[in-house]
N, C-alpha and C positions, 0 to 999 in steps of 0.2 A: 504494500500500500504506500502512495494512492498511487502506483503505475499501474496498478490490477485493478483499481477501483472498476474500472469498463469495458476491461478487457485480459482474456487470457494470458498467463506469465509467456508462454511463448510468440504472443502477438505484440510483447513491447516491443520499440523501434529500439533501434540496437547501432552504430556504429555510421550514424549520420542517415543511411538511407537502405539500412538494414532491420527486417526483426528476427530474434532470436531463432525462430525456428528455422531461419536461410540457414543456419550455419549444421544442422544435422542433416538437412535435406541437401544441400551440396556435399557433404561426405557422403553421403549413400549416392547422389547421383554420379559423382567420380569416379567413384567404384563400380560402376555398373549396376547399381544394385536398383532400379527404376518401377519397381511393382510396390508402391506405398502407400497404405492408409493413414491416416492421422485421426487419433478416437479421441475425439471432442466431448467437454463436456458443458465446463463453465465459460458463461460468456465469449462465448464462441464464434460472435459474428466478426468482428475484425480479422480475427485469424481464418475464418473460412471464405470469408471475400481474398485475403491476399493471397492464398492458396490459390484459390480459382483465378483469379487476372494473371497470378505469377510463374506459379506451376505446369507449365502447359507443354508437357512434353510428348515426343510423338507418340500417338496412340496406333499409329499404323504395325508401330514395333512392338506394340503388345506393353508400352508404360505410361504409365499413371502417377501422380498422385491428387489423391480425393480425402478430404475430411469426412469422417463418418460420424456424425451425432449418437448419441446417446440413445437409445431404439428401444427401450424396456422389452427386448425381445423375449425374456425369460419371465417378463408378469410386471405387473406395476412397482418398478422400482430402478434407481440410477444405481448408476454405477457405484458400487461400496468400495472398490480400490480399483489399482494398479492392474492386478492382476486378473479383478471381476471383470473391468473392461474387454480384455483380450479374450477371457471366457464367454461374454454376453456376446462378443462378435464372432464367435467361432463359425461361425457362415464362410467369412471372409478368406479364412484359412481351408475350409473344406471345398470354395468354390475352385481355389487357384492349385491343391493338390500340390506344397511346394515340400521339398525336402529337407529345408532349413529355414527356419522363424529369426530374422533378427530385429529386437526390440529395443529402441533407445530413445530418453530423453527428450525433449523436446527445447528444453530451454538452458542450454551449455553452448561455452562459447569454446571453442578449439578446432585444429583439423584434424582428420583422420583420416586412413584410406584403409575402409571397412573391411574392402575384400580380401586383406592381407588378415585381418582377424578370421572371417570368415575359415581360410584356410589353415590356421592354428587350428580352430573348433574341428574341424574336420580331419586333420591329423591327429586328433587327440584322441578323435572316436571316444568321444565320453557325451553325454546328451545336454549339457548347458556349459559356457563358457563366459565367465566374468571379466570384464575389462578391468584392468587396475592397475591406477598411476602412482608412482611412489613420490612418497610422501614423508618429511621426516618425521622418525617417531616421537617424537616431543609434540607434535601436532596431528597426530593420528586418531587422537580422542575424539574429534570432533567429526569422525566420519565412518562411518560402515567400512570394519577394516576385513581384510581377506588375512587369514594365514593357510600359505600354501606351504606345501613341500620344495624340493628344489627338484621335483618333477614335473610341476607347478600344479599338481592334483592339490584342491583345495579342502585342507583339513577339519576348518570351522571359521563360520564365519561372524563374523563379531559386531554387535551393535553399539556404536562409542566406546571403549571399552578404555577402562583407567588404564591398564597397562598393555599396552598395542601390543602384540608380539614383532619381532625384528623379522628379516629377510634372510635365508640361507647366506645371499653373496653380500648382504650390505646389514648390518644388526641395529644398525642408526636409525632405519628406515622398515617403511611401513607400507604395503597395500592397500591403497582406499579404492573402496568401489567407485567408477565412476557411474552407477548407472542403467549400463548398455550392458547389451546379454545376447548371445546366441543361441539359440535351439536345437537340437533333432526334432522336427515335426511332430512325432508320434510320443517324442518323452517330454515335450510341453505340453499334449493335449491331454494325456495322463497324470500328469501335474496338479493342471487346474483343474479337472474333472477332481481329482481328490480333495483336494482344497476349493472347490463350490458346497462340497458335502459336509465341510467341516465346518461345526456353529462356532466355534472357537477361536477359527481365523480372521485375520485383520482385514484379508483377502489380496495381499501388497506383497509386488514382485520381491523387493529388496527382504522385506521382514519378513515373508510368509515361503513364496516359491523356492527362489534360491535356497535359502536354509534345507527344502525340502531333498533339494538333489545335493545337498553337500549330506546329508545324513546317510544317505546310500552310497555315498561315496563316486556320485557322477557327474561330480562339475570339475572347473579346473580354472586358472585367472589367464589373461594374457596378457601379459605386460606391454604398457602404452608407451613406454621410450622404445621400445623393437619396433615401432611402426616410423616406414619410411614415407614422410608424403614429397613428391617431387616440389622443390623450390623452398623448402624449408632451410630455415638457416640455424646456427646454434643456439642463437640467440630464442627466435619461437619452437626449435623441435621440442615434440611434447607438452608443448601449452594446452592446460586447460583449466577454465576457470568456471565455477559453480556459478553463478550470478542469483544467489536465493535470498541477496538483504540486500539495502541497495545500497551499502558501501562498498561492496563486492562488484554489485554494478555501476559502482562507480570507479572504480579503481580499475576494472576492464577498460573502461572508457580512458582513462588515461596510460594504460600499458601499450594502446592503439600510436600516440602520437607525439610520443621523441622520435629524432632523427632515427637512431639505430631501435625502433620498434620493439618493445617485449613480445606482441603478437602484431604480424603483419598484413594487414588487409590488403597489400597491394603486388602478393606472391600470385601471377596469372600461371604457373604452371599448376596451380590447387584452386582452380577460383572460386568463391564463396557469391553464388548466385542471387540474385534478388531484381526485382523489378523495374527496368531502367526511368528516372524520373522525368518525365515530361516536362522539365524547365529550364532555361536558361541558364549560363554559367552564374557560378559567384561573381560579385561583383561589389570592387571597392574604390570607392570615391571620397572626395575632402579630406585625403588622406590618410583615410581608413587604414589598419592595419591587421594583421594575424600572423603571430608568430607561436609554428609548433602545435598546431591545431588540424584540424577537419574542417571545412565549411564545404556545405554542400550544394549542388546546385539551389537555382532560387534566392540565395540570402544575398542581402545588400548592407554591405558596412557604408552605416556613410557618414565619416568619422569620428568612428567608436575603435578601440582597440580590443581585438581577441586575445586571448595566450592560454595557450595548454587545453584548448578546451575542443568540444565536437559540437558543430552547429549541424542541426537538423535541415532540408530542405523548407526553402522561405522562412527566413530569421531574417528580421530586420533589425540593424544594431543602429541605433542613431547618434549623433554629435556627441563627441565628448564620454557615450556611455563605455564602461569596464569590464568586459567578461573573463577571468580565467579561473580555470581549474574544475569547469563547468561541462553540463552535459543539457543543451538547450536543443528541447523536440521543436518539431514544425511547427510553421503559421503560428510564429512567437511574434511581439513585438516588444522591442527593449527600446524606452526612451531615455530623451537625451541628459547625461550625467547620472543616468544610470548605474548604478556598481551590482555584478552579480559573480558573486565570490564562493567558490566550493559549492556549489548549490545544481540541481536537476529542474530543468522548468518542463513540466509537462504539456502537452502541446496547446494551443489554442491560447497561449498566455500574454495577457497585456502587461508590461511594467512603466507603468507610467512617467513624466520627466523628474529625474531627481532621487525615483526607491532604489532601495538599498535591501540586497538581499543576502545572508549569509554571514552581513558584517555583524551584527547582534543578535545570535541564539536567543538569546532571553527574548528579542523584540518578537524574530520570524513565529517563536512558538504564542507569543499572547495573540499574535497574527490568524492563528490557525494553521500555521505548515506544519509540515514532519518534519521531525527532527531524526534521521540516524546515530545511532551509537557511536560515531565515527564524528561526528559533527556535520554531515551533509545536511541543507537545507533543499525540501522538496517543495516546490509551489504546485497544486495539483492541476487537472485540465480544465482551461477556461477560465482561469481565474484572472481579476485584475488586481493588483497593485499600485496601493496610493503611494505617495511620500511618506505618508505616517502612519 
């Protein structure tokens, strides 16, 4: 909140003229991986319109992808998890007869090139395979840790756990799930059939499924630094960033745009697809400035100074106003002597001549914005901003 106030976590705009879900549906399409659903639940329609204008790939060759709502196919009721979802739509799985299920995330920012997992999972011959990035273990507590073997068969899998276990090759370090899971067909579908029956489960891939095939002893991890994506450099190989508070997404925002990039938007031998904007270049006039930022097409600085920050398409910065260290969505307008410091404006926002945002916690919260743990100041969609 309030980026989800209206819309789906994977429908936030993401990286000037990106949303988050570009960034999973471009790794599967790289990889060839082109037959995907999308199981919708909440607030659903911004993500299933940019699905539909943006995703449109040839169906002559037999791909897709299509959002699938929420269908009470199974009697009057939504979806209770993760893993209910993929059960209530098991149509989708029986129509297409596939021999390997891969499930992932929606809302993560990183590359990957799936089909190189894919091929672990299938080498392993074991019926589910865990993606997992290491992590030091001083900071493993805070995530779904894997201990595997140094067969990489997964021993137990562990929910936050005060003391993470270490790694065979690195004891520093830890296995956090990202997430993402591969299947055998037939030992997913036996999975969740067991766990629909069960009144006890939570019905959640991470909490419920998974544990189920590490108890049998048929999962296994695969390590996310072994994944080569072409044009990766050392600096982003193996990036991946949870985006689940929004200092996290904010700080994505900013790994985007020093010179030497923590994660690079602009590696075309991996591209991260999304829907080309229909407007004009940036454009800066009176002097205007932006150093070490994004701006996207549409926005007009006219002289205001950017720094460090990602302008959304159509951001109007006017005279004398101040943006750094910021993540400002579309169809903003920041007037003139404006200062917006550390702060996310979410789209449709006025800031009138002269407000100030970010500079005084105390103020922004008697204001009504959110405040993050981190100190981010959020102004939410549509709002305006006086002086005072």
């Amino acid at each position: 909140m309030p980026l989800t106030m209206d819309r789906a976590k994977p429908a936030v705009p993401f990286g000037g003229t990106y949303r988050l879900i570009d960034f999973v549906l471009s790794n599967l399409a790289n990889a060839q991986l082109r037959q995907i659903a999308v199981l919708t639940q909440y607030k659903s329609h911004s993500l299933d319109k940019h699905i539909s204008l943006t995703w449109r790939m040839s169906t002559m060759l037999g791909n897709y992808v299509t959002p699938v709502p929420a269908q009470q196919r199974l009697g009057p009721r939504w979806y209770q998890g993760s893993a209910d979802a993929i059960f209530q739509s098991m149509n989708l799985i029986r129509d297409e007869e596939p021999d390997y299920v891969v499930v992932f995330g929606a809302d993560n920012i990183y590359r990957m090139d799936v089909e190189q997992m894919l091929d672990a999972h299938i080498d392993g011959g074991l019926g589910c395979t865990v993606a997992g990035i290491r992590v030091p273990r001083s900071q493993a507590s805070a995530f779904g840790v894997i201990d595997a073997g140094a067969d990489n068969k997964i021993k137990e899998f562990l929910e936050k756990p005060p003391e993470p276990p270490g790694l065979p090759d690195d004891p520093e370090a830890s296995f956090a799930s990202m997430g993402n899971y591969i299947f055998t067909t037939d030992a997913l579908i036996e999975a969740l059939t067991a766990d629909a029956e069960d009144e006890n489960s939570r019905h959640d891939m991470g909490g419920d499924i998974i544990p189920s095939f590490v108890s049998r002893g048929n999962s296994q991890v695969y390590d996310f630094t072994a994944n080569e994506v072409p044009g990766s450099t050392e600096r982003d190989k193996a990036y991946w960033r949870d985006v689940g508070t929004l200092d996290a997404y904010h700080e994505a925002h900013m790994d985007l745009v020093s010179v030497d990039p923590v994660f690079n938007l602009y590696n075309l031998d991996w591209p991260i697809w999304t829907y080309p904007v229909q407007m004009p270049g940036a454009k800066f006039t009176r002097e205007g400035v932006s150093r070490d930022s994004i701006v996207s097409p549409g926005c007009i600085v006219s002289g205001g100074a950017v720094e460090t920050s990602v302008l959304s398409p159509n951001v109007q910065v006017e005279e004398n106003a101040t943006i750094d260290h910021s993540v400002v969505l579309s169809h903003t307008f920041i007037g003139r002597d404006a200062v917006i410091h550390r702060a996310i404006l979410d789209k449709h926002v006025t800031i009138q001549d002269g407000a100030k945002i970010g500079v005084d916690s105390e103020a922004d919260e008697a204001r009504g914005f959110y405040l993050s743990e981190g100190g981010i100041t959020v102004v939410p969609k549509g709002a305006t901003v006086s002086p005072t």
